[in-house]
DSSP file (Angstrom, degrees, kcal/mol; ACC not computed):
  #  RESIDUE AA STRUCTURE BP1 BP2  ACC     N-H-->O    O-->H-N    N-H-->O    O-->H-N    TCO  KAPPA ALPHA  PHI   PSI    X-CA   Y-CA   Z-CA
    1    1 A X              0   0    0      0, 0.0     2,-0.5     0, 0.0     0, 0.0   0.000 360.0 360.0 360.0 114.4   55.3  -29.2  -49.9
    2    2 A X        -     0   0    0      2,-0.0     2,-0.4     0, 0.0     0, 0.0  -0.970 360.0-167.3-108.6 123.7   53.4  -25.8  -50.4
    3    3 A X        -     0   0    0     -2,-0.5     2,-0.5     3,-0.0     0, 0.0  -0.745  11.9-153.6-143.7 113.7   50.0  -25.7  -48.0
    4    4 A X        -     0   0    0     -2,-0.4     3,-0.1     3,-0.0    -2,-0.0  -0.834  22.1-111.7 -92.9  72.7   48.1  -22.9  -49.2
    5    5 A X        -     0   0    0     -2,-0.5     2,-0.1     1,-0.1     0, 0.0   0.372  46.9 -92.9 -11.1 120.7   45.9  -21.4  -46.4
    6    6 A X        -     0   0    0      1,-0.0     2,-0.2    10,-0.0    -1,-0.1  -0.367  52.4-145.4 -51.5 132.6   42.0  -22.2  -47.4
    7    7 A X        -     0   0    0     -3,-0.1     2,-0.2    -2,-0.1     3,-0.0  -0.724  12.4-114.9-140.9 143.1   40.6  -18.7  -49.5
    8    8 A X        -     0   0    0     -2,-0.2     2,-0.3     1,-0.1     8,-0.1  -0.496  37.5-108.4 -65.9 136.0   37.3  -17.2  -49.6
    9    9 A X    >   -     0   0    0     -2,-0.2     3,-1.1     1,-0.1    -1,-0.1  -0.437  32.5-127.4 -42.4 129.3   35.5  -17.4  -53.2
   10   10 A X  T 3  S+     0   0    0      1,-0.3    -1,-0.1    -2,-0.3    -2,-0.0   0.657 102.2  62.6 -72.0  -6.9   35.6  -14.0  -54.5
   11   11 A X  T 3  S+     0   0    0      2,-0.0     2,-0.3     0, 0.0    -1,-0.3   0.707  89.7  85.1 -97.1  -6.5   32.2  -13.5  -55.3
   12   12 A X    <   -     0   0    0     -3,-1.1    -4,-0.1     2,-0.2     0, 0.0  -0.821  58.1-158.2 -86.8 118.2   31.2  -13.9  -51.4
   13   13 A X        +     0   0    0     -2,-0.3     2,-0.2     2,-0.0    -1,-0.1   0.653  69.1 101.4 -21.5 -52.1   31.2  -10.8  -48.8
   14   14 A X  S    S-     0   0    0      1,-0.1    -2,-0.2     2,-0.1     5,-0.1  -0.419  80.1-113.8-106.2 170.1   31.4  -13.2  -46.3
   15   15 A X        -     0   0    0     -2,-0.2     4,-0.3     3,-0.1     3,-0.2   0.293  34.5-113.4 -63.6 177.2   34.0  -14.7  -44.0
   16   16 A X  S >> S+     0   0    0      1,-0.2     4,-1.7     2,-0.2     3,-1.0   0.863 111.4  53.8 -84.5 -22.9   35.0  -18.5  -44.5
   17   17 A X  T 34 S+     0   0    0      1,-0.3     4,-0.4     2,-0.2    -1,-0.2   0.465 106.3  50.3 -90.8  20.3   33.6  -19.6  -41.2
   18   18 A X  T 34 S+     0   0    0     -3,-0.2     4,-0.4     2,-0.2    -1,-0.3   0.515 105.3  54.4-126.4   8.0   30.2  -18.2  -41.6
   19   19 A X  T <4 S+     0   0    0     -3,-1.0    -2,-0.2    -4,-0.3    -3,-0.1   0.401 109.4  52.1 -41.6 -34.4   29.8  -19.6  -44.6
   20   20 A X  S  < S+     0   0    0     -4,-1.7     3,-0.2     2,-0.1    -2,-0.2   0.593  97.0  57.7 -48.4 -32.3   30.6  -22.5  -42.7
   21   21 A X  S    S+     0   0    0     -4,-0.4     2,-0.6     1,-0.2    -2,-0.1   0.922  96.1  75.5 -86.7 -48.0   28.1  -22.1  -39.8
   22   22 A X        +     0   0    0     -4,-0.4     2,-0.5     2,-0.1    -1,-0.2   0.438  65.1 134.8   3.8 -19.4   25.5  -22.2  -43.1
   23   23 A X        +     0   0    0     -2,-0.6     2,-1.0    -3,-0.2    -3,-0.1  -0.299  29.8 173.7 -64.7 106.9   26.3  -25.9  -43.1
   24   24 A X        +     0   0    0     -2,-0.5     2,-0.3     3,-0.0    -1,-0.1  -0.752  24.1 134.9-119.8  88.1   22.7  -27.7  -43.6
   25   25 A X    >>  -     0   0    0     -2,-1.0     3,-1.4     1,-0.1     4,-0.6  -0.889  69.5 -92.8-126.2 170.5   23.5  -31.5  -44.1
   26   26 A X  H >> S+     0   0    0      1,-0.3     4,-2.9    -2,-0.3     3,-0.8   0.855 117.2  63.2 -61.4 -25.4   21.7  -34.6  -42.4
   27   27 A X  H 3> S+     0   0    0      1,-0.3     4,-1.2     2,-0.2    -1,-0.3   0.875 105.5  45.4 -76.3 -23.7   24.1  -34.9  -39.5
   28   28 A X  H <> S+     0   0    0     -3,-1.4     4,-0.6     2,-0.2    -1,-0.3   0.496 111.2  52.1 -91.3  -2.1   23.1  -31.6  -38.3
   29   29 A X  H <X S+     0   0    0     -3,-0.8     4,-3.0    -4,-0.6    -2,-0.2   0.636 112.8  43.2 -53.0 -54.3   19.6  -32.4  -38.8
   30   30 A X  H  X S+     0   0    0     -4,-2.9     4,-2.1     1,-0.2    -2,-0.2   0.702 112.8  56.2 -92.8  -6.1   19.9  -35.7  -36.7
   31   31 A X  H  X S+     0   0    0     -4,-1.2     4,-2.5    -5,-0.2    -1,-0.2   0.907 107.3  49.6 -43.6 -60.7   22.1  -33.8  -34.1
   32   32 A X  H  X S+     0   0    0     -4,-0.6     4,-1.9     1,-0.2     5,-0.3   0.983 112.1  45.4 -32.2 -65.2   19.3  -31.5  -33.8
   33   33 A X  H  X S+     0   0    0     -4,-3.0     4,-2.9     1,-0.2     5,-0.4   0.949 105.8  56.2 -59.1 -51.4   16.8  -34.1  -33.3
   34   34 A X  H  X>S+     0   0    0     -4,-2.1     4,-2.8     1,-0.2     5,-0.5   0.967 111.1  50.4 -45.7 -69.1   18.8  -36.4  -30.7
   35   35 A X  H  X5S+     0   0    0     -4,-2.5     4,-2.7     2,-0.2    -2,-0.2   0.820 109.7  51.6 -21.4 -42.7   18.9  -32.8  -28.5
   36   36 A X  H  X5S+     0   0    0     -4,-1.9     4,-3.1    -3,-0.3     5,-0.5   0.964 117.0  34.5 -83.7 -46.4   15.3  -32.5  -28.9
   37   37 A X  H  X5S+     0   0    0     -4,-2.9     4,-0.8    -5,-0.3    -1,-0.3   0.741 107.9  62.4 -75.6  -9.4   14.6  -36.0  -27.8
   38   38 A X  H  X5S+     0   0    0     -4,-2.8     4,-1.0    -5,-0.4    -1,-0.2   0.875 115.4  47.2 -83.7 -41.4   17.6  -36.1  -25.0
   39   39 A X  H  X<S+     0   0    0     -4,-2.7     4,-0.9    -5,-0.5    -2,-0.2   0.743 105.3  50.9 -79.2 -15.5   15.0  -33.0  -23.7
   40   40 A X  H  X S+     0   0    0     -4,-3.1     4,-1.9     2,-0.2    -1,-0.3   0.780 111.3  45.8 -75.6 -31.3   12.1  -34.3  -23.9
   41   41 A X  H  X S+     0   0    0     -4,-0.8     4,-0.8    -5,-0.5    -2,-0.2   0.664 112.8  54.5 -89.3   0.8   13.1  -37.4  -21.9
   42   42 A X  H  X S+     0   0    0     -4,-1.0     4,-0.7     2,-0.2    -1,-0.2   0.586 106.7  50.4 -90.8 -21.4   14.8  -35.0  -19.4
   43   43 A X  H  X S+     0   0    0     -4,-0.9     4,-3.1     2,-0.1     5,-0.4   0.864 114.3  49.1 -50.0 -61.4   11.5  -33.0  -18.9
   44   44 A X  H  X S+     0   0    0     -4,-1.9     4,-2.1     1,-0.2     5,-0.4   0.970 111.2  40.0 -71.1 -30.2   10.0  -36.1  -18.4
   45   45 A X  H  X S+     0   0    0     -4,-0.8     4,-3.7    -5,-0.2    -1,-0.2   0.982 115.1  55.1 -53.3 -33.7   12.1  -37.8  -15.9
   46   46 A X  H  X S+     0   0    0     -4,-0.7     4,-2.9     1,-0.2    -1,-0.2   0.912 115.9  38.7 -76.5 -56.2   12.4  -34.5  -14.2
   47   47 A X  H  X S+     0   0    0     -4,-3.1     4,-0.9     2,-0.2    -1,-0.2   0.838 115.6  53.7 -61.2 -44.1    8.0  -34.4  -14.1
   48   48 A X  H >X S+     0   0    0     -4,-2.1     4,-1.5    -5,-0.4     3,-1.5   0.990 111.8  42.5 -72.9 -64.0    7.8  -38.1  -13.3
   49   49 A X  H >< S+     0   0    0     -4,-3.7     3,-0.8    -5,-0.4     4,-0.4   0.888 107.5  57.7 -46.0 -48.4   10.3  -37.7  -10.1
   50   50 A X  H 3< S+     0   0    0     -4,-2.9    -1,-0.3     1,-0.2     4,-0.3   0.660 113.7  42.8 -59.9 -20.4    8.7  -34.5   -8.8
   51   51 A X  H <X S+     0   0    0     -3,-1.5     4,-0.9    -4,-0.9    -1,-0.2   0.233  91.3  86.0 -96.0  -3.5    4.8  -36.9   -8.6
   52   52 A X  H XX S+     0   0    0     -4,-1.5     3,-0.9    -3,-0.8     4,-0.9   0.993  85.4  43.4 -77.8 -42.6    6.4  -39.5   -7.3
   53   53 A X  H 34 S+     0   0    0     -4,-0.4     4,-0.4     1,-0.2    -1,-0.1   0.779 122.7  47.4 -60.1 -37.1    6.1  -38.2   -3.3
   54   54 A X  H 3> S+     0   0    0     -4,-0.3     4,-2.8     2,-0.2    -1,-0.2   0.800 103.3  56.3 -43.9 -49.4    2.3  -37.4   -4.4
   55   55 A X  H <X S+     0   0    0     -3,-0.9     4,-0.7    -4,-0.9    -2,-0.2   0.969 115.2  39.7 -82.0 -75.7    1.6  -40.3   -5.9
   56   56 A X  H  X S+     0   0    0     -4,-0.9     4,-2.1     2,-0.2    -1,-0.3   0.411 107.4  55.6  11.5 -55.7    2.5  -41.9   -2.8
   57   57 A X  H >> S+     0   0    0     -4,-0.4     3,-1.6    -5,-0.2     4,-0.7   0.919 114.3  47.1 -63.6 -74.9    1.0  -39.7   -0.2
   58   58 A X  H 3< S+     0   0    0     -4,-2.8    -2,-0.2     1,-0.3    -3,-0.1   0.561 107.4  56.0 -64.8 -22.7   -2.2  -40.2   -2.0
   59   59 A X  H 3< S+     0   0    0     -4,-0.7    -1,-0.3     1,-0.3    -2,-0.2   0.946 109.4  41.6 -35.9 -66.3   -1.7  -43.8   -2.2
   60   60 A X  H << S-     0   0    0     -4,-2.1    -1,-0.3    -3,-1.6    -2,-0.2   0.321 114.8-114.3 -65.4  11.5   -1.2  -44.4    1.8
   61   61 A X     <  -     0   0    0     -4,-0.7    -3,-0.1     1,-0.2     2,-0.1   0.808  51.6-178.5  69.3  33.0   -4.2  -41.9    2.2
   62   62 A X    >   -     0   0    0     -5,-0.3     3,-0.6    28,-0.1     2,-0.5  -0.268  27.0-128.9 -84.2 124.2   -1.7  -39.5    4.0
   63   63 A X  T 3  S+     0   0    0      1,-0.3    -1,-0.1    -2,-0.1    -2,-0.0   0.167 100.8  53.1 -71.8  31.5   -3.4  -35.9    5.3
   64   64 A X  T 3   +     0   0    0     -2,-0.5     4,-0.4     2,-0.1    -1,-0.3  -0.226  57.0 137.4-161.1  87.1   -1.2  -34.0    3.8
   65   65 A X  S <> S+     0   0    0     -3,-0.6     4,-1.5     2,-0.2    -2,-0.1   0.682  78.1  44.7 -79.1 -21.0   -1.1  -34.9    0.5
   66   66 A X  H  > S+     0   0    0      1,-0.2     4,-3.6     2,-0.2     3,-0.2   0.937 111.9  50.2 -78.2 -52.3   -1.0  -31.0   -1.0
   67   67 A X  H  4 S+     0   0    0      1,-0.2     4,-0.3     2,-0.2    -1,-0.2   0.676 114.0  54.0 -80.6  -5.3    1.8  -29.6    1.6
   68   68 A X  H  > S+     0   0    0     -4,-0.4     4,-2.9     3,-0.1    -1,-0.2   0.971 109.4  45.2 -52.9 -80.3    3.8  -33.2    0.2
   69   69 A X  H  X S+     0   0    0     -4,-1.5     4,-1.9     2,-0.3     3,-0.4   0.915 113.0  45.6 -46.9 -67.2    3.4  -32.2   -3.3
   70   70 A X  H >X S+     0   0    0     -4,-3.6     3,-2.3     1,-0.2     4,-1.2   0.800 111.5  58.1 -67.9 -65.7    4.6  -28.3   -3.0
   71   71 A X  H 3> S+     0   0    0     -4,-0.3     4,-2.6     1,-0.3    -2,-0.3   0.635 108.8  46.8 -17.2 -48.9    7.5  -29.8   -0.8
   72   72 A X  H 3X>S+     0   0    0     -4,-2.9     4,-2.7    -3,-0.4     5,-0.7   0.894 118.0  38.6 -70.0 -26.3    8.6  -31.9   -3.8
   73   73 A X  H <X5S+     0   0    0     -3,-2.3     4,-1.9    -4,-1.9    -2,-0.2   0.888 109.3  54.0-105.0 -16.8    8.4  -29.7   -5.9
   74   74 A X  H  X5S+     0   0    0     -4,-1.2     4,-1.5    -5,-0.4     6,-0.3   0.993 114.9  52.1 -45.9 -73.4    9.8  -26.8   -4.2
   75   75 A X  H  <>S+     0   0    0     -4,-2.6     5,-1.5    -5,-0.3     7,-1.2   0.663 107.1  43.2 -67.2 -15.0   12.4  -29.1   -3.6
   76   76 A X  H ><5S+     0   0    0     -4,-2.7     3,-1.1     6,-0.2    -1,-0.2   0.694 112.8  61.6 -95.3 -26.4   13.2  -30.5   -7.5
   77   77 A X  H 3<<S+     0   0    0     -4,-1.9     2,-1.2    -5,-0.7    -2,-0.2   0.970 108.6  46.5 -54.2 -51.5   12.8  -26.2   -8.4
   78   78 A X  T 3<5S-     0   0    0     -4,-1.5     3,-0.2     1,-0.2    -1,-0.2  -0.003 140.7 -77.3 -98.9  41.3   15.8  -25.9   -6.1
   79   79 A X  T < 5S-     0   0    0     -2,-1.2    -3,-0.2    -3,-1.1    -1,-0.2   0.395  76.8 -72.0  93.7  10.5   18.0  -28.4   -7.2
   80   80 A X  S   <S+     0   0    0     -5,-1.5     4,-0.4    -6,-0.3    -4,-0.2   0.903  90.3 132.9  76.5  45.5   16.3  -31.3   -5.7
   81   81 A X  S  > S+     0   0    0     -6,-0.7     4,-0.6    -3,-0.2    -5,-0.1   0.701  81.6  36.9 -49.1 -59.4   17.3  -30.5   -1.9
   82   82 A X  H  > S+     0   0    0     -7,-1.2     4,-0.8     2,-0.2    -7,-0.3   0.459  92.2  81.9-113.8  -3.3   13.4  -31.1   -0.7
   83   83 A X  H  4 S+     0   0    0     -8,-0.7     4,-0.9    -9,-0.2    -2,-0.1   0.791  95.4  47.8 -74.4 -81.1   12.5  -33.9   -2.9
   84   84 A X  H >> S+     0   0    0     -4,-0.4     3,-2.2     2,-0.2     4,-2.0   0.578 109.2  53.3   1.4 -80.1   14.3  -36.3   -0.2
   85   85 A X  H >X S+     0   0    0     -4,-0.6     2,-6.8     1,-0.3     4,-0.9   0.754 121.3  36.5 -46.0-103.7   12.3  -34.5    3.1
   86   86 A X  H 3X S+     0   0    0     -4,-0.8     4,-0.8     1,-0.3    -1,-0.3   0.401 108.4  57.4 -75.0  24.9    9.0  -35.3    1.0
   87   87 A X  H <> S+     0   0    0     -2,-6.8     4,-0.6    -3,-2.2    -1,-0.3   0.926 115.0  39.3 -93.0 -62.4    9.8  -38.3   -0.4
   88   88 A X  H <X S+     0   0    0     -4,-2.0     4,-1.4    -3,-0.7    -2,-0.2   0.689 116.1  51.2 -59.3 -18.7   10.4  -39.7    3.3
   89   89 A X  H >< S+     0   0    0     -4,-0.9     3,-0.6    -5,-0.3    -1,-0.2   0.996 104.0  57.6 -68.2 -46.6    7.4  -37.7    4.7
   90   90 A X  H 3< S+     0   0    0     -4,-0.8    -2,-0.2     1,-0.3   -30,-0.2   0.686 112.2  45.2 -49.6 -36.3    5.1  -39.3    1.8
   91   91 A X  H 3< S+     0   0    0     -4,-0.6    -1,-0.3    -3,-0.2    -2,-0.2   0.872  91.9 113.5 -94.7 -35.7    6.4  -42.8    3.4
   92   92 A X  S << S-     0   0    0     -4,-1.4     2,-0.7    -3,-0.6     3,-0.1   0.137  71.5-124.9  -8.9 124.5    5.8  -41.9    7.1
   93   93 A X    >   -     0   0    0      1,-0.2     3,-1.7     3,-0.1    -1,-0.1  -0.733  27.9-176.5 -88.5 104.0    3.3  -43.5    9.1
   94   94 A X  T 3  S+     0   0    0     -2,-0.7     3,-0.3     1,-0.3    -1,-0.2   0.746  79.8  62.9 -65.9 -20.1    0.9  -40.3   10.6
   95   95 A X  T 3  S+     0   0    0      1,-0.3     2,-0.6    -3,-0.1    -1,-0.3   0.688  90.2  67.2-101.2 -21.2   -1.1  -42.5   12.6
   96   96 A X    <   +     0   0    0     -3,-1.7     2,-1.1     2,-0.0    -1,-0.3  -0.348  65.7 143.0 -65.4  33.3    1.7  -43.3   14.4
   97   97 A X        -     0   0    0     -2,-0.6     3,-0.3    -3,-0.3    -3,-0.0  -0.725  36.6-161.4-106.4 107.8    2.2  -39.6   16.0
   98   98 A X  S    S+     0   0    0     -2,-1.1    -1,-0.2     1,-0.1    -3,-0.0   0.901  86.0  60.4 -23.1 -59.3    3.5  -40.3   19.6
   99   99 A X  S    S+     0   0    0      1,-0.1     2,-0.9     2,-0.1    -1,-0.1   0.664  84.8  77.3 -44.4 -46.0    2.2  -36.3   20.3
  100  100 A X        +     0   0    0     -3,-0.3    -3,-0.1     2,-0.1    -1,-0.1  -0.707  63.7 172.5-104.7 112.6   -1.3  -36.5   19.6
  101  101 A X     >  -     0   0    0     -2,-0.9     4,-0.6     1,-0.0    -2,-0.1   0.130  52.0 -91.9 -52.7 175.8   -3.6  -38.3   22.6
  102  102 A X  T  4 S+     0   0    0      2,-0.2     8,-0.2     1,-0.1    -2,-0.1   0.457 122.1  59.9 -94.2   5.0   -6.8  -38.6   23.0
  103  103 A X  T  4 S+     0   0    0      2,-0.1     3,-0.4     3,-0.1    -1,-0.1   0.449 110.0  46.0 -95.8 -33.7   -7.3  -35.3   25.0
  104  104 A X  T  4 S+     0   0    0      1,-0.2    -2,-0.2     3,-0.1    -4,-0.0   0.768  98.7  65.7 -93.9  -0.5   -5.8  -33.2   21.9
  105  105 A X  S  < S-     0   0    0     -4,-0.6    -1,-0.2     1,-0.1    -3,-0.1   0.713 107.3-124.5 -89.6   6.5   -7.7  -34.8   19.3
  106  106 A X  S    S+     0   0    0     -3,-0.4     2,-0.7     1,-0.1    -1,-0.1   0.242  88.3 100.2  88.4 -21.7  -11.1  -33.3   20.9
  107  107 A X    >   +     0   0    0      1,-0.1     3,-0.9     3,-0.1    -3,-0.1  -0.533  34.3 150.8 -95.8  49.7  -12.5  -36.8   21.1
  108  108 A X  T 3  S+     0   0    0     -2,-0.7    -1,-0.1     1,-0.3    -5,-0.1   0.515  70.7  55.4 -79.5   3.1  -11.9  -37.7   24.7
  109  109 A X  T 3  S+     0   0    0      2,-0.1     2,-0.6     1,-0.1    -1,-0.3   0.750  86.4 112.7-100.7 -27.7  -15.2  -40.3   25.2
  110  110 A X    <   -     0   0    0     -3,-0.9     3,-0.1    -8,-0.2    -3,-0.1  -0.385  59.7-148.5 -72.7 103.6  -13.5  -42.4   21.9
  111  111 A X        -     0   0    0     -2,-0.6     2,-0.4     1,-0.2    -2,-0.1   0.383  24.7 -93.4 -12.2 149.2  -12.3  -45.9   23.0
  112  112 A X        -     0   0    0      1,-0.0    -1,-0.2     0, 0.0     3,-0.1  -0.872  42.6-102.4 -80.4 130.5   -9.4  -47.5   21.4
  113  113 A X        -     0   0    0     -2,-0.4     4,-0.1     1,-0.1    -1,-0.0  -0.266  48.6 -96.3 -67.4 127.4  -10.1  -49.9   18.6
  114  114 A X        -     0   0    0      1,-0.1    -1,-0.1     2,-0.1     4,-0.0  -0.192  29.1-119.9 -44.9 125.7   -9.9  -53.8   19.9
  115  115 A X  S    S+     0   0    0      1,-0.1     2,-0.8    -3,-0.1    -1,-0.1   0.965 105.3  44.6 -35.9 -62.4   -6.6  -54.9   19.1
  116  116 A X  S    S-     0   0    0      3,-0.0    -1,-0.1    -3,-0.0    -2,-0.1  -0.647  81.2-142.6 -96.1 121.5   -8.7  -58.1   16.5
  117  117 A X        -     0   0    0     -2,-0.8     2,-0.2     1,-0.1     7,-0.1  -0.510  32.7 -98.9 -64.7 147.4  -11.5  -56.6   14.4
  118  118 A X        -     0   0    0      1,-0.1    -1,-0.1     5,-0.1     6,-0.0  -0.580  38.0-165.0 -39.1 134.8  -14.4  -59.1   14.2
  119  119 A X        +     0   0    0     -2,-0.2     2,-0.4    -3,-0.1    -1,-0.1   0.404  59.1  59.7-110.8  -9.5  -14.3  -60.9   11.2
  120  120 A X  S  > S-     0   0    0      1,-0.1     4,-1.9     0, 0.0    -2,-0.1  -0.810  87.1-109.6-119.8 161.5  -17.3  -62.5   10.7
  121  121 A X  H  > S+     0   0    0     -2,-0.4     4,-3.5     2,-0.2     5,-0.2   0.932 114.9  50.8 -55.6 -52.2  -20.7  -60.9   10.4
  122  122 A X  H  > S+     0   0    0      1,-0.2     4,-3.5     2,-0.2     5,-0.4   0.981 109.7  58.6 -60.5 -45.9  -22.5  -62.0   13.9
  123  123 A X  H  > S+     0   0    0      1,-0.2     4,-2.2     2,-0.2    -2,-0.2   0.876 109.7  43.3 -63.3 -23.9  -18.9  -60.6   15.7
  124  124 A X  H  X S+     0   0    0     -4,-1.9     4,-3.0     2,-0.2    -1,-0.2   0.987 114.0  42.8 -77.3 -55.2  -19.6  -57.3   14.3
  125  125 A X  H  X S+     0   0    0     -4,-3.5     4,-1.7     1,-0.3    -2,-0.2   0.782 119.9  50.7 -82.4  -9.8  -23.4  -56.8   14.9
  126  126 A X  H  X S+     0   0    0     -4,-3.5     4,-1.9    -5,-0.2    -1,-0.3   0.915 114.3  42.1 -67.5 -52.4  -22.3  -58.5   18.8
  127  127 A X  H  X S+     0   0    0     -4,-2.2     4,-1.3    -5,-0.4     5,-0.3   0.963 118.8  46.5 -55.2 -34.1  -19.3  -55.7   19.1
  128  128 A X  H >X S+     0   0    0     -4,-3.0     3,-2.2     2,-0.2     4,-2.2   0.969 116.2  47.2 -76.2 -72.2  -22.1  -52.8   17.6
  129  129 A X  H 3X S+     0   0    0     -4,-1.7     4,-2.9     1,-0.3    -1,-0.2   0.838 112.5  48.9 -26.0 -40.8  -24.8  -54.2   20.1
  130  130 A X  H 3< S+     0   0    0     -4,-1.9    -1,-0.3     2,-0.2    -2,-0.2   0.686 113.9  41.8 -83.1 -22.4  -22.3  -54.1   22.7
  131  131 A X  H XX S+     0   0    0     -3,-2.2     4,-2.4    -4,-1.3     3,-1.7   0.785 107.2  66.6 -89.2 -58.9  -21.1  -50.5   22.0
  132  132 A X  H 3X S+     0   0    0     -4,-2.2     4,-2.2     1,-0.3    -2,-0.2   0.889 109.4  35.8 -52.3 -40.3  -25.1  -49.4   21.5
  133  133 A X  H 3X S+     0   0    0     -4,-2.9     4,-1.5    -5,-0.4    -1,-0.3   0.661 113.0  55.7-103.9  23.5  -26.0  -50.0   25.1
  134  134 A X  H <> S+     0   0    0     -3,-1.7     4,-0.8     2,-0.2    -1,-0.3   0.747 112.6  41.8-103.7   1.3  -22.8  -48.9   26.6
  135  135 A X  H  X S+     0   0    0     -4,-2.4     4,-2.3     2,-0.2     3,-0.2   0.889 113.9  53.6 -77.5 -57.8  -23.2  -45.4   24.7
  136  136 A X  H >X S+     0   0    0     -4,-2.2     4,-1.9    -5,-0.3     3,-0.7   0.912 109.5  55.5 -31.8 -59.9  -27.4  -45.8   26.0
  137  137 A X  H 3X S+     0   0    0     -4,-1.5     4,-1.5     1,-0.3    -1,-0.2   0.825 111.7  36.7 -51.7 -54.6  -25.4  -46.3   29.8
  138  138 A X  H 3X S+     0   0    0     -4,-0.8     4,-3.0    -3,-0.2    -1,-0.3   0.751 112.5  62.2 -83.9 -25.4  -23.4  -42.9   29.6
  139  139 A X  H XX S+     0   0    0     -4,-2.3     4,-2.6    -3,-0.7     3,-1.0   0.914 113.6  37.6 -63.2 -81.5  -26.8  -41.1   27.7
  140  140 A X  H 3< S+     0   0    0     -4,-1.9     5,-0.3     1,-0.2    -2,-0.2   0.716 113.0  57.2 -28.0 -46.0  -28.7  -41.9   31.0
  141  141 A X  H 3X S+     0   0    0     -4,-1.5     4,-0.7     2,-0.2     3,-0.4   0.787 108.9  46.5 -22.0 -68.7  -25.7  -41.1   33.1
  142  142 A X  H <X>S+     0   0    0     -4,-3.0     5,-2.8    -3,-1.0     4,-1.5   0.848 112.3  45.8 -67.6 -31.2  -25.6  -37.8   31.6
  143  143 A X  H  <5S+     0   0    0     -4,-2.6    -2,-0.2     3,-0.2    -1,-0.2   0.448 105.3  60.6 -92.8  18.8  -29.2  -37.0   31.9
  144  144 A X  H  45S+     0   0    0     -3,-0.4    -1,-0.2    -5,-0.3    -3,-0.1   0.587 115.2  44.6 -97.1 -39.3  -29.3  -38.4   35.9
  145  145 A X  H  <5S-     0   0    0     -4,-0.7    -2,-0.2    -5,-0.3    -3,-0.1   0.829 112.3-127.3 -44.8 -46.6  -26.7  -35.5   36.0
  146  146 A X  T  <5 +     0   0    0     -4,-1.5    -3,-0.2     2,-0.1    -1,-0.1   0.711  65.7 132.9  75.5  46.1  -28.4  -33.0   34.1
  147  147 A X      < +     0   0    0     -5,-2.8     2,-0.2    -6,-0.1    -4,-0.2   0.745  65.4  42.8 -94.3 -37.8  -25.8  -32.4   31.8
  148  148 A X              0   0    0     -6,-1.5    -2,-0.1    -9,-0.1    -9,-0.0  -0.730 360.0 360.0 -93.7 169.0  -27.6  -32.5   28.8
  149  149 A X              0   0    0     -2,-0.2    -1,-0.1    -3,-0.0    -6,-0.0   0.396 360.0 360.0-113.9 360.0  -31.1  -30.9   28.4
């Protein structure tokens, strides 16, 4: 058995494997195209995961819907490290903040909401009645005082 090592054409300059890299057939065409589409759907997962913490905040009406957002995505630039942290702040309940009283929020006259809302129309415009003169009580209060002018 004599194997003959594969020979350049003689009318060609160039080497055999670059003539080789030259190679334009449909499988390298439909190579191409799977890459292009495995990167477009890896852009998008990539876009979709970084709005999910967003999407979220804005749902639950969360106040800090923006400093959410760069946190995820600060965190998916840097390898996804800080998407976690604002994926669980995004689900955090704020309202729930142990920390803030009613002495830091500036609002020290404001009442606590009745555990059971009124539900019917007459219980509201009794609870608003009922609220109207005990805010009228403290007006008067104050001006027997002379704290307002």
């Amino acid at each position: 058995m004599n194997r003959d090592p594969p020979t350049v054409p003689d009318d060609s300059n160039e080497s055999f494997f670059a003539s080789r890299l030259k190679m334009h057939d449909g499988a390298t065409y439909f190579a191409w195209l799977v890459l292009a589409i495995l990167f477009f759907v890896a852009v998008s997962v990539f876009v979709w995961l970084g709005s999910i913490p967003k999407k979220i905040a804005v749902k639950r009406n969360h106040p800090q819907v923006d400093a959410i957002n760069a946190c995820s995505w600060l965190g998916m630039a840097l390898g996804g490290i800080g998407w976690p942290i604002a994926f669980i702040w995004a689900l955090t309940d704020f309202r729930s903040n142990p920390l803030e009283t009613s002495s830091t929020s500036g609002n020290q006259d404001s009442q606590p909401t009745p555990p059971s809302a009124p539900t019917t129309e007459s219980q509201q415009i009794t609870v608003l009645k009922h609220r109207v003169e005990e805010l009228e009580q403290k007006l008067q209060a104050a001006n027997n005082q002379g704290d307002l002018a």
